[in-house]
C-alpha positions, 0 to 999 in steps of 0.5 A: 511549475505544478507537480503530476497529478495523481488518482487513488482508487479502490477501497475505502472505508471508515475506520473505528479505531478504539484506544486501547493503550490501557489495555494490558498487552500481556494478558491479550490473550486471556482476555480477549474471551467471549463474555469479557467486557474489556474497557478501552479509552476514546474512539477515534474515526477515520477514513480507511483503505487504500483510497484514503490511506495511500491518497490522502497522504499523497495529498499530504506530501504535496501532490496534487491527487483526486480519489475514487471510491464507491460508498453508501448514502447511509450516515456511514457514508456521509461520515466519510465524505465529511473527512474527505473533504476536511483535507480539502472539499475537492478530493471528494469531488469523484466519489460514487456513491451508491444508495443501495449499498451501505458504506464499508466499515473497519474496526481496529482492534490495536493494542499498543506492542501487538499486531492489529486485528480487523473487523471488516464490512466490505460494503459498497466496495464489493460492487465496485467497477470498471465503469466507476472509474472517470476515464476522461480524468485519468487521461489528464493525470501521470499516476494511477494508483488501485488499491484492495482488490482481495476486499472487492468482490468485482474485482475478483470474481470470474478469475478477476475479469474485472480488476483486468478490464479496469487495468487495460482500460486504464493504461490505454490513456497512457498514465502509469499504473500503480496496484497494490493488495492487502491480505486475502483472508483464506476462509472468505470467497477472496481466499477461494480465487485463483490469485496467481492466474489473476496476477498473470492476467492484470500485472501485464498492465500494471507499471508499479506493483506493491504488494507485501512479502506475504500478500505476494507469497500467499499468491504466487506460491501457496504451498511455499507460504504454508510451509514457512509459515509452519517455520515461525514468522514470514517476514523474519524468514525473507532474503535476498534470494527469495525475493530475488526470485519473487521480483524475477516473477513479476518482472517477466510477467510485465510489471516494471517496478516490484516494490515489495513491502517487508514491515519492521524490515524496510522496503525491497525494490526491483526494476525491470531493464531500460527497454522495458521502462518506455511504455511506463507512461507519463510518470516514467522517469525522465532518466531512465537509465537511472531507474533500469535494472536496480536491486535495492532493500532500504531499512526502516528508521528507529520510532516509537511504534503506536499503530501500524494501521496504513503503514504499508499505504504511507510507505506506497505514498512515499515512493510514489511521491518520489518518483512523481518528484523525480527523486532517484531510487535511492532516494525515494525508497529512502522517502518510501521508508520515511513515511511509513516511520512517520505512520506508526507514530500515531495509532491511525493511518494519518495523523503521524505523517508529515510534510514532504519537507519535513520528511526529507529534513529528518532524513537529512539530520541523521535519523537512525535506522534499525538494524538491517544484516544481509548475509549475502555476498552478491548485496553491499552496504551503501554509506551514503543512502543507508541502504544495501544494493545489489552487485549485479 
């Protein structure tokens, strides 16, 4: 029996990706001056964004996956469509290609111990569509997944009309909806939208809802985002409650799945009661009385960190190959949590994944996790899934 299909779409660019492992991380900041020729090893290209971060690796994971992205004609373009089509000459099959716009490029800046820094040209992405998405082919698929609309003018401009239209259209031929964000630079015309109202716009159709702790933060409760970050790092200052609250939210606007993204902390996951789970579409859990009401938070697994670039979209992949396999939520948050390890052990976003088989072995063999503590006396230790679960 062949497994559910699933569609990537959205944001895709090409990644240039400096090796900068002989750079000396401790004098990152005195360096890094204006004037400075700073010398770095080798290059390596590869396709960025959520259309090749998040499809490729489900690609990887043995799911069979078509990709929707929007480049230019220019050698940019034609860059990425020869690394599409390197994991297999289908994949590319439905990109758009604009020959009036040039294709998006990242430069990463990643030394090794050190948060990574993005260079970023929107390109073609900006003028991405409702109309670009093949409808005919997502009434064939169980899974849609859209990934970076704060990097897509259309999708964000006149308070996200677009991103909504595309969501409605979408989940009218009845698949389940994935979306996910990336950080909204607060400087650019993205930071100028009105995120919360968006949100409570487009999540109503959307299944599955991704997003990072600060992404989701920044947009619901901007005022409560500034005065934490003014107490030191976000995500050290993440519990329980907090997210609790946050997934509450989402929960009541319409999303039925709330995974959200903690980094170095691992995966929180909440879902909405068993009503609810009916209309999910066709990648609903068969059982899903298993999937209602869960509370759960899965720490990462111990590796020896190279580049974070993509984590956050092996880590989507991994959960929603799981779910696509018909995996329990212990056991996809833990593949979830797996897959994102196995991304930071190489600089780009997909040359440390595995195969699924692979995944689920090291899992099996006692691979440690880091160290997770909820001082929390409504979340209990799971021994079996190395993972803490709710008692509500």
């Amino acid at each position: 029996m062949s497994l559910p299909t699933a569609i990537v779409a959205g944001h895709i660019c090409l990644d240039l990706i400096p090796d900068m492992g002989a750079v000396d991380v401790d004098r990152f900041h005195e360096i890094f001056q204006p004037g400075h020729l700073i010398e770095v090893g080798p290059a390596t290209m590869s396709t960025g964004g959520a259309v090749s971060n998040t499809g490729l690796a489900l690609h990887r994971l043995g799911i069979p996956t078509w990709l929707i992205g929007k480049i230019g004609a220019d050698p940019f373009g034609q860059i990425v469509r020869s690394l599409v089509e390197s994991y297999d000459p289908r994949l590319a099959d439905k990109m758009v290609v604009d020959p009036l716009a040039s294709t998006s490029y990242t430069v990463i800046v990643n030394p090794p111990g050190v948060d990574r820094l993005f260079l970023h040209s929107p390109g073609a992405n900006h003028s991405f569509s409702a109309d670009d998405i093949d409808y005919d082919l997502i009434s064939q698929a169980t899974l849609f997944h859209f990934g970076y609309p704060p990097v897509m003018r259309r999708m964000y401009t006149n308070g996200g009309q677009e991103l909504v239209e595309l969501f409605q259209r979408v989940k009218n031929t009845g698949v389940t909806t994935s979306l996910d964000m990336c950080y909204v630079d607060p400087a650019a015309e993205a930071g100028k939208a009105n995120w919360a109202d968006i949100l409570k716009a487009v999540l109503p159709s959307v299944d599955i809802f991704l997003p990072s702790f600060e992404e989701l933060l920044w947009m619901l409760h901007h005022d409560e985002f500034e005065r934490l970050s003014n107490r030191g790092r976000l995500l050290n200052l993440a519990h329980p409650a907090m997210l609790h609250d946050l997934s509450d939210e989402l929960l009541q606007i319409g999303v039925r799945f709330a995974a959200i993204k903690l980094g170095e902390r691992g995966l929180y996951l909440r879902t909405a009661h068993e009503s609810a789970l009916s209309s999910m579409g066709r990648a609903c859990p068969p059982d899903r009385a298993v999937w209602a009401n869960v509370e759960c938070w899965a720490p990462c697994f111990r590796v020896r960190v190279i580049g974070t670039t993509g984590a956050g979209d092996a880590t989507i992949a991994g959960f929603l190959a799981a779910l696509l396999r018909g995996l329990a939520p212990a056991e996809a948050v833990t593949a979830a949590v797996a897959i994102g390890a196995h991304n930071v052990e190489a600089a780009d976003a997909l040359s440390g994944l595995r195969s699924w088989d692979e995944t689920i072995r090291r899992i099996h063999a006692g691979w440690e996790r880091l160290p997770l503590i909820l001082d929390d006396p409504v979340w209990e230790w799971d021994e079996t899934y190395q993972l803490w679960r709710t008692k509500r």
